[in-house]
C-alpha positions, 0 to 999 in steps of 0.5 A: 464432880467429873469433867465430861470434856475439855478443849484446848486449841493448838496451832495448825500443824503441831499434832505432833507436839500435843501427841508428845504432851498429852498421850507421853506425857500425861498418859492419855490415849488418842481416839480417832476423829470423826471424819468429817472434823479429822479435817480440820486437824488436831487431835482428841485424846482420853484419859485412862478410864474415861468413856 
């Protein structure tokens, strides 16, 4: 089984604290929004290997 996506909301204005967790901690890597989403906030991150 292979997990295509998952989403985990955050409170507003803590991107920096999922950067801290998900791309230092976990080792994922942050991948730029679409524009039109970047502007709601948040951040997408991928895990090594993943498409």
């Amino acid at each position: 089984m292979r997990i295509h996506h998952v989403q985990v909301g955050m409170p507003s204005g803590r991107e920096d604290e999922a950067r801290t967790f998900y791309a230092d901690g976990l080792g994922l890597t942050e991948v730029p929004k679409p524009a039109e989403l970047a502007k709601r906030g948040g951040a997408w991150f991928r895990s090594p290997g993943g498409a």
